[in-house]
BAFI-83955 format. One record per residue (C-alpha): residue in one letter; x, y, z. Coordinates in steps of 0.2 Angstrom, whole numbers, plus 5000, padded with zeros to 4 digits. Example, Ala and Ser with C-alpha at 12.3 -4.5 7.8 and 13.67 -1.06 7.14 Angstrom:
<atoms>
{'A'; {5062; 4978; 5039}}
{'S'; {5068; 4995; 5036}}
</atoms>
This chain:
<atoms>
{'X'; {5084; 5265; 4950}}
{'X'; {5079; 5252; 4938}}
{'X'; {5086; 5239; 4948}}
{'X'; {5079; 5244; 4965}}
{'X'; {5061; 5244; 4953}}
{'X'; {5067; 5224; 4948}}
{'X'; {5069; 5220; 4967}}
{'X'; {5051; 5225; 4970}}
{'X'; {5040; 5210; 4971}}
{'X'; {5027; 5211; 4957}}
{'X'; {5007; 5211; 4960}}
{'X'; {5008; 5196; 4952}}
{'X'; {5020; 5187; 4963}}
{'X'; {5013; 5193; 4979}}
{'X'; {4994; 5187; 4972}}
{'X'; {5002; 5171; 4968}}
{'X'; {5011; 5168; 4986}}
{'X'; {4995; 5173; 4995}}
{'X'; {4984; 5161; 4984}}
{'X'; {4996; 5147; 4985}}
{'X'; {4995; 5150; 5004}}
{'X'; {4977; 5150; 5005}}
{'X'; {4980; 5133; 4994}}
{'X'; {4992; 5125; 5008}}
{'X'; {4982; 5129; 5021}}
{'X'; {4967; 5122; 5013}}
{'X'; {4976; 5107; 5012}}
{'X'; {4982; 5108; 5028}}
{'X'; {4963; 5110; 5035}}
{'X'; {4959; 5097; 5024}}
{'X'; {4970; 5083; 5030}}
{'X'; {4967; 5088; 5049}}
{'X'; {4949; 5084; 5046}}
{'X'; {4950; 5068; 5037}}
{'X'; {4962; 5061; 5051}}
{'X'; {4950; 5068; 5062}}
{'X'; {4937; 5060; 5055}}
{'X'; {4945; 5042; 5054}}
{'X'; {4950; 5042; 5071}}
{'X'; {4931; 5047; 5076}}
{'X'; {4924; 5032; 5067}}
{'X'; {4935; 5023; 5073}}
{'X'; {4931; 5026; 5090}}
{'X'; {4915; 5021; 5086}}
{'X'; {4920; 5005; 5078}}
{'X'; {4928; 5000; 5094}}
{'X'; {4915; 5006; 5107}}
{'X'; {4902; 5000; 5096}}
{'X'; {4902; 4985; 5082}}
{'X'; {4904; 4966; 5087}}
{'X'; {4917; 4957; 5085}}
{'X'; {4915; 4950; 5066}}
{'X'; {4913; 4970; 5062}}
{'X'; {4929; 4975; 5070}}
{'X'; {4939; 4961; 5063}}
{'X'; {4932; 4966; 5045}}
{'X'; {4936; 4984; 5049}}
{'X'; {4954; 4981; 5055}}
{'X'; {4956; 4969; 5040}}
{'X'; {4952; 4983; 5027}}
{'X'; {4966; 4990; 5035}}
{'X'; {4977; 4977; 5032}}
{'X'; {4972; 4973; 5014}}
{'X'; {4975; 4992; 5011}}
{'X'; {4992; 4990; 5016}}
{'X'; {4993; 4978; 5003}}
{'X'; {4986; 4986; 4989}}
{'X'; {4996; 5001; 4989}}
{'X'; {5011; 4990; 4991}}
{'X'; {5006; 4983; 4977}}
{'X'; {5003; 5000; 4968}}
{'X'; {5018; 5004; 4973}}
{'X'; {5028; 4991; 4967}}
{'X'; {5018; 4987; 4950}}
{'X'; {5008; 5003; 4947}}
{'X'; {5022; 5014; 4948}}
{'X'; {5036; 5007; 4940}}
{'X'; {5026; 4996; 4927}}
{'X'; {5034; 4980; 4933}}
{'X'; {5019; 4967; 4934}}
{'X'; {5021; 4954; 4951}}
{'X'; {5012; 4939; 4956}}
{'X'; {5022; 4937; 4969}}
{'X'; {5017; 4950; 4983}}
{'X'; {5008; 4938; 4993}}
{'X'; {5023; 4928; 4995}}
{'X'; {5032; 4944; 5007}}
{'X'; {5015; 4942; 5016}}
{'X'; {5019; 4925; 5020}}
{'X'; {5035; 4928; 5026}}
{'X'; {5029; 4942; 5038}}
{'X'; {5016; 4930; 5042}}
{'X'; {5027; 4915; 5048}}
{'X'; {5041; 4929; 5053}}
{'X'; {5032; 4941; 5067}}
{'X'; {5022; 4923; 5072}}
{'X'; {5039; 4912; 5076}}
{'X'; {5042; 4928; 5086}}
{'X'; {5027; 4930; 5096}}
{'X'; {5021; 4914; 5101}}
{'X'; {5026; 4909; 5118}}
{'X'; {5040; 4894; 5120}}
{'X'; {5032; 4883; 5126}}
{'X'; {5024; 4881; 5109}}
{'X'; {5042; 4883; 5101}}
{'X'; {5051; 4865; 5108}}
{'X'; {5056; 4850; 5101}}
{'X'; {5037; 4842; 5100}}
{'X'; {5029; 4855; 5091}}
{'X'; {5046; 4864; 5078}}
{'X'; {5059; 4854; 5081}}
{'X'; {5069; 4859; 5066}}
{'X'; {5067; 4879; 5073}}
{'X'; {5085; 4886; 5078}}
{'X'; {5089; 4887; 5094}}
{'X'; {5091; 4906; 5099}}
{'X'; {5073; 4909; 5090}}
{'X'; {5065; 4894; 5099}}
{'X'; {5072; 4905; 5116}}
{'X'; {5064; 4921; 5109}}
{'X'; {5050; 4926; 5123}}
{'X'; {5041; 4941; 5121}}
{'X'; {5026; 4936; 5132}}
{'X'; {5030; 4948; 5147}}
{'X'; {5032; 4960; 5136}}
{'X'; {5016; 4973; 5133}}
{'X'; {5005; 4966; 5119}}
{'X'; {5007; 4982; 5107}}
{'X'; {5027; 4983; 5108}}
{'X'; {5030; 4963; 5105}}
{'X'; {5017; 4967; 5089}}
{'X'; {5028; 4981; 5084}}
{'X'; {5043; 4969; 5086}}
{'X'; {5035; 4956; 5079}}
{'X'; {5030; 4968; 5062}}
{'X'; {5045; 4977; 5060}}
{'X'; {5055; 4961; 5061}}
{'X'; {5042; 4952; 5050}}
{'X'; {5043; 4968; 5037}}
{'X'; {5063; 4966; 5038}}
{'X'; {5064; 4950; 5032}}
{'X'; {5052; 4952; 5020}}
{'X'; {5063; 4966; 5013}}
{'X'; {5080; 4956; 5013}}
{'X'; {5072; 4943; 5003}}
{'X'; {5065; 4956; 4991}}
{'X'; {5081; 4963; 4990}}
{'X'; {5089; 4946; 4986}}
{'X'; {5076; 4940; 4974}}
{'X'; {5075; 4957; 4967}}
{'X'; {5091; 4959; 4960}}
{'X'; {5090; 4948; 4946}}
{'X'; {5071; 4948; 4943}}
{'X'; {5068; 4967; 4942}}
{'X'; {5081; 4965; 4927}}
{'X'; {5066; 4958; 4915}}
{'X'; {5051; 4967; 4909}}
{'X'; {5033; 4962; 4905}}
{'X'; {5025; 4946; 4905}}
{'X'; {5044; 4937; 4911}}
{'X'; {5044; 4948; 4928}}
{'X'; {5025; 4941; 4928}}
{'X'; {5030; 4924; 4928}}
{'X'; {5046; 4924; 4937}}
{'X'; {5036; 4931; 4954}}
{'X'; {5022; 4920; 4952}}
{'X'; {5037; 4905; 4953}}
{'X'; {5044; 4915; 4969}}
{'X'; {5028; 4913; 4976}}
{'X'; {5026; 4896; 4972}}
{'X'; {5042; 4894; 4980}}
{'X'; {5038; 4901; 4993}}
{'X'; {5022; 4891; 4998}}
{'X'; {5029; 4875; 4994}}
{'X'; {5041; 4879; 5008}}
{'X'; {5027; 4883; 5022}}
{'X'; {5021; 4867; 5017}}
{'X'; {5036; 4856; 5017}}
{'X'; {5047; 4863; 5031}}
{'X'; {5035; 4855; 5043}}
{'X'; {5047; 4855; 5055}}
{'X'; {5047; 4877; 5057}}
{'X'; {5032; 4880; 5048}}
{'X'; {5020; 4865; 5056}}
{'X'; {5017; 4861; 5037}}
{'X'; {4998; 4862; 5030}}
{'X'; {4993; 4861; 5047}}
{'X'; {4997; 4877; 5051}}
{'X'; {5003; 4888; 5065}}
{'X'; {4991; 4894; 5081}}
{'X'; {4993; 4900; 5098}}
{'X'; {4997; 4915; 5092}}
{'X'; {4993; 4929; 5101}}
{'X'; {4979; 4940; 5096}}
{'X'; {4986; 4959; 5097}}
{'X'; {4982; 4967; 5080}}
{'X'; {4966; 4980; 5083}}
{'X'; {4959; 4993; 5072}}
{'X'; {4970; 5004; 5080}}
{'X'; {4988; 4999; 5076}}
{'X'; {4979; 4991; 5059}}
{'X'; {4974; 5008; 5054}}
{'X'; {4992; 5017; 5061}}
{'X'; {5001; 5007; 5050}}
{'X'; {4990; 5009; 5034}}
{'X'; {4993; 5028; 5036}}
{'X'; {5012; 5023; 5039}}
{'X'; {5014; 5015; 5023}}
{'X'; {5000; 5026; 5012}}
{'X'; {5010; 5040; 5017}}
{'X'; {5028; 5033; 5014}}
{'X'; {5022; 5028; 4997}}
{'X'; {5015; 5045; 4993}}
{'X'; {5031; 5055; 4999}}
{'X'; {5040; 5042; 4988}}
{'X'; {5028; 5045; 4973}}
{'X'; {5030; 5064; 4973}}
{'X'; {5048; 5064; 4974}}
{'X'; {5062; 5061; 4962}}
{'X'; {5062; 5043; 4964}}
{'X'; {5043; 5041; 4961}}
{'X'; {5046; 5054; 4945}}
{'X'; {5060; 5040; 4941}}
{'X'; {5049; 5026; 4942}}
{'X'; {5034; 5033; 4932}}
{'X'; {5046; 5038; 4920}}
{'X'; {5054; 5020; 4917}}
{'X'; {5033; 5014; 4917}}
{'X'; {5030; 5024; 4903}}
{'X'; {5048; 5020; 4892}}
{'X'; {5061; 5013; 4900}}
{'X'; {5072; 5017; 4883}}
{'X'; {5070; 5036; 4887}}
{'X'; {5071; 5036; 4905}}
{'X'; {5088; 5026; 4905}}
{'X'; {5093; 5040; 4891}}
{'X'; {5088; 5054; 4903}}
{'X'; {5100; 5047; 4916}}
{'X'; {5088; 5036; 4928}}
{'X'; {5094; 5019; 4936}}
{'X'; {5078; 5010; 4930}}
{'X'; {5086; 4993; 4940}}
{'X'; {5091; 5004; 4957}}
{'X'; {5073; 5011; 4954}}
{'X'; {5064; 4997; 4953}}
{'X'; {5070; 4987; 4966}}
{'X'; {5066; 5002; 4976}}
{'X'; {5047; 5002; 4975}}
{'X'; {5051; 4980; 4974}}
{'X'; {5058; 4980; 4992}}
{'X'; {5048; 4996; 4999}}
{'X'; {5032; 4987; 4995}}
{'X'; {5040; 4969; 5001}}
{'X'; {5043; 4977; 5020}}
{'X'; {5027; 4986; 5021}}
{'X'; {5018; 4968; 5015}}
{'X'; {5027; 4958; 5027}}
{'X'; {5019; 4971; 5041}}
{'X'; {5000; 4968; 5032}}
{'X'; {5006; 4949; 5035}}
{'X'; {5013; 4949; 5053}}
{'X'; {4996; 4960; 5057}}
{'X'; {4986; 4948; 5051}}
{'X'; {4993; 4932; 5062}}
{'X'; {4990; 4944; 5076}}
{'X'; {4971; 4946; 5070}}
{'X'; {4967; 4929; 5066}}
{'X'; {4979; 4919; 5078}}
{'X'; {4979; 4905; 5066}}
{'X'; {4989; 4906; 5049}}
{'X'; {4990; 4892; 5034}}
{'X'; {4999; 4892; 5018}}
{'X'; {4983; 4891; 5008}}
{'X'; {4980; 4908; 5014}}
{'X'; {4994; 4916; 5006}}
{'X'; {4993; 4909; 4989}}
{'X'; {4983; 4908; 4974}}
{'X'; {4966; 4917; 4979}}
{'X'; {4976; 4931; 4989}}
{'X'; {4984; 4936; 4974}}
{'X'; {4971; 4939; 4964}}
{'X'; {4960; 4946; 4975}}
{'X'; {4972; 4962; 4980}}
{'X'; {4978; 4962; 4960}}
{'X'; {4959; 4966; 4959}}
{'X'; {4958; 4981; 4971}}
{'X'; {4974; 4989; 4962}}
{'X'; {4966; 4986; 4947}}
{'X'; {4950; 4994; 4951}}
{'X'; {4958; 5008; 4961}}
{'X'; {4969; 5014; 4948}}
{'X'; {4987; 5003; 4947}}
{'X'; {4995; 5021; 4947}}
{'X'; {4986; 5028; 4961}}
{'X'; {4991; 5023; 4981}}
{'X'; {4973; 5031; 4988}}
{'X'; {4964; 5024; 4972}}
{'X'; {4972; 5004; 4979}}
{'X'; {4965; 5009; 4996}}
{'X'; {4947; 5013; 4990}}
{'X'; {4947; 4994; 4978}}
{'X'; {4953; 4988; 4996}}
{'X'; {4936; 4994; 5006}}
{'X'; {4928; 4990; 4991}}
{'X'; {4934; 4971; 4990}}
{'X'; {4934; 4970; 5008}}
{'X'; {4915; 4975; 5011}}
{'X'; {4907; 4970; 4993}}
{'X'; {4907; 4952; 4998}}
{'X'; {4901; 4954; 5014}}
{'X'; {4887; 4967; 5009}}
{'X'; {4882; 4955; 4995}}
{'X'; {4881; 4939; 5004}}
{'X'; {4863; 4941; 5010}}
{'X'; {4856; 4939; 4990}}
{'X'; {4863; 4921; 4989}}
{'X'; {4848; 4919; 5003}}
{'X'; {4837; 4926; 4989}}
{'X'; {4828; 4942; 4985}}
{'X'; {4812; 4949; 4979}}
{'X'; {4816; 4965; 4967}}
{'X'; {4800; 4970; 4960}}
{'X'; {4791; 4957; 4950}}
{'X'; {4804; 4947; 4952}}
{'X'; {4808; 4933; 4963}}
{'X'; {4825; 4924; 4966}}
{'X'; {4828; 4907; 4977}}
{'X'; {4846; 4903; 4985}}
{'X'; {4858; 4905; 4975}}
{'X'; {4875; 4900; 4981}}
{'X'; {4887; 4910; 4970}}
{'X'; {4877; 4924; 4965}}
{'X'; {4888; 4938; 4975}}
{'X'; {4904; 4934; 4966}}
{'X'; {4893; 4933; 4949}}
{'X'; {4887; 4951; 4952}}
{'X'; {4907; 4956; 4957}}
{'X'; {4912; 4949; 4941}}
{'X'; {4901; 4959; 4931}}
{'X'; {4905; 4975; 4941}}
{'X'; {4922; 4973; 4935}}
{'X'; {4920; 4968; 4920}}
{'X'; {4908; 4987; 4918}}
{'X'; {4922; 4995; 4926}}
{'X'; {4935; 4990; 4915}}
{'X'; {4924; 4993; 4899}}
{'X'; {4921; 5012; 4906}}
{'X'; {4936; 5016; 4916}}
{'X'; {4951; 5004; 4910}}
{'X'; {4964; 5014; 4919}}
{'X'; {4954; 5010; 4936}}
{'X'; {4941; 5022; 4946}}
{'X'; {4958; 5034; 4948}}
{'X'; {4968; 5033; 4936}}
{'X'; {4984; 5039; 4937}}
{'X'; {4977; 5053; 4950}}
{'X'; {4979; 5055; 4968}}
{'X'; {4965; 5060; 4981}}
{'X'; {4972; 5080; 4989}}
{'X'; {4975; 5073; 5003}}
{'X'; {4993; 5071; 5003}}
{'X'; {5006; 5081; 5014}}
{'X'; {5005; 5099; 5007}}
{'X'; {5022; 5103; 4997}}
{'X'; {5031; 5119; 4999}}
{'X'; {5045; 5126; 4989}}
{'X'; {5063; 5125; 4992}}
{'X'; {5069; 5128; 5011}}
{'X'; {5050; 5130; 5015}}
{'X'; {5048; 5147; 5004}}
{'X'; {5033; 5146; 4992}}
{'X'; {5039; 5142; 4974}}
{'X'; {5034; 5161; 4963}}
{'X'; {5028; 5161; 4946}}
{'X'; {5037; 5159; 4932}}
{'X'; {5046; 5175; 4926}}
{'X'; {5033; 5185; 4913}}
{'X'; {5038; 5184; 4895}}
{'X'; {5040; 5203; 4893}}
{'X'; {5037; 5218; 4904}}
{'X'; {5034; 5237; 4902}}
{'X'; {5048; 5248; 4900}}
{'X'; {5043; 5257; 4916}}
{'X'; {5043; 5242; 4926}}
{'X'; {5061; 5237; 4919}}
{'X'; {5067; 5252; 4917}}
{'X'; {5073; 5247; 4899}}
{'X'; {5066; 5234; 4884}}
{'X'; {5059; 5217; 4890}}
{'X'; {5073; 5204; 4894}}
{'X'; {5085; 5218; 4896}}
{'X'; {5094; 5225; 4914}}
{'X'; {5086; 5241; 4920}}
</atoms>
């Protein structure tokens, strides 16, 4: 009888199932109404706003697929890179190669470009599916090279990983530049078509924010939080620290070679100078401010980077504030954004997030889609157990 009495759900546990379900569908409600809110503003964005608007919209999207790249691959796993920017070049020149029409791929304008890609015509195909081509290819090389450049460089730790991917990047600008005869050089490329939207921008950020969230709360984003924190103890627990690293390294690489191939769709005209130096800095900025162990904190300093300049660049035409009058002031924008980040790294040195994550990811369940019970109680009455605490009725 004591046995049939263990069997019995406890009070306990059944409170816990039905508060955890009320949790999960919470959540659920939750993440329903923010997509449903994101895909109402941006039906408004694209029944509404000009032109400039939209293309600063659709490049928030685009820098936030960066940023939580970037999260992933430095925030995660504690491996500092400089050279992220260097996949969005390559998914950049990649999906562009692909997408611009062949008349513009002969002798008098790439000469040097192998023949089977020169053939490559993807104008009678619909815009959207040549810009999937075009990103997934552009995301694929990206993550080959990463996986190539990876294997030696995610050996190092510290300020040497630092250094070693800023020299890939160098490397890989001075090749746009001096393989004129695929790249066009410092001239650049153009006639590229002009496919990106807010809407496949946007479908792609929640791609990759939601891919690097799945990987964060799984074992292999446990793995790579526990080689951030000591790499000594998490090789001594049993974790792969070089498998784990070159992971998130080739994870983020794809996802940044998609940002890169979306933005040649947006802008129609790409240059080396835009993937180099300035680039860099300025998405190791959102991460920073976001929080560099948080994938929705890199997507909130992405909006923020993305609209603060803009917002701000009326006060260099001067302002009145009070008493107090200011005159042009070219500058002043990027003086006010310094000191922002210098208060925020004085107040909140971990970033705006931390080491937190907005509840906005996909609810978890237990096991086989059972809600995970309690943990056992330490001890129980007799009449419960039907015997002494710990003991078989």
């Amino acid at each position: 009888m004591g046995g049939s009495m263990l069997d019995r759900p406890s009070s306990q546990t059944v409170d816990h199932t039905m508060a955890v379900s009320r949790s999960l569908l919470a959540r659920y409600a939750l993440l329903a109404a923010s997509l449903v809110v994101l895909g109402l503003f941006l039906l408004f964005a694209d029944q509404t706003f000009n032109g400039y608007r939209l293309q600063l919209v659709t490049l928030i999207a685009i820098n936030a697929i960066i940023a939580v790249s970037l999260a992933l691959t430095s925030g995660f796993t504690g491996v500092f890179s400089l050279g992220q920017i260097g996949f969005y070049a390559i998914g950049a020149y990649v999906g562009a190669l692909l997408t611009i029409p062949p008349q513009w791929k002969g002798d008098d304008f790439l000469p040097g470009l192998p023949g089977w890609l020169a053939g490559v015509d993807l104008t009678g195909w619909h815009p959207q599916i040549a810009l999937f081509v075009a990103c997934v290819a552009g995301g694929g090389v990206a993550a080959a090279v990463a996986a190539i450049v990876g294997a030696p460089l995610m050996r190092l730790s510290g300020h040497y990983v630092a250094v070693a991917t800023m020299g890939f990047l160098i490397i890989v600008n001075s090749v746009l530049i001096n393989w004129a005869e695929v790249t066009r050089g410092a001239r650049g490329m153009n006639q590229i078509p002009g496919s990106t939207n807010i809407w496949v921008a946007f479908a792609w950020a929640l791609v990759t924010l939601y891919v690097v969230l799945r990987i964060r709360f799984s074992a292999h984003g446990r793995a790579m939080i526990a080689s951030r924190e000591n790499v000594i103890a998490a090789r001594a627990a049993g974790v792969a620290v070089l498998q784990t690293r070159l992971l998130a390294f080739v994870v983020g690489a794809f996802f940044t070679g998609v940002a890169g191939a979306l933005l040649a769709h947006q802008l129609g005209t790409i240059t080396p100078r835009a993937f180099y130096f300035t680039q860099t800095f300025n998405v190791i900025i959102m991460v920073v401010l976001g929080g560099m162990g948080s994938a929705t904190g890199a997507v909130a300093g992405a909006i923020f980077i993305t609209l603060a300049p803009d917002q701000l660049r009326g006060v260099e035409d001067g302002f009145t504030l009070g008493p107090i009058s200011v005159g042009d002031n070219f500058g002043l924008s990027q003086i006010i954004l310094a000191v922002v980040f210098v208060l925020v790294m004085i107040f909140r040195p971990n970033g705006l997030f931390g080491d937190r994550e907005l509840a906005l990811r996909w609810p978890r369940r237990g096991r086989r889609g059972t809600v995970e019970p309690p943990p056992p109680l330490a001890r129980r009455n007799d009449s419960e157990t039907g015997g002494r605490a710990g003991e078989p009725g």
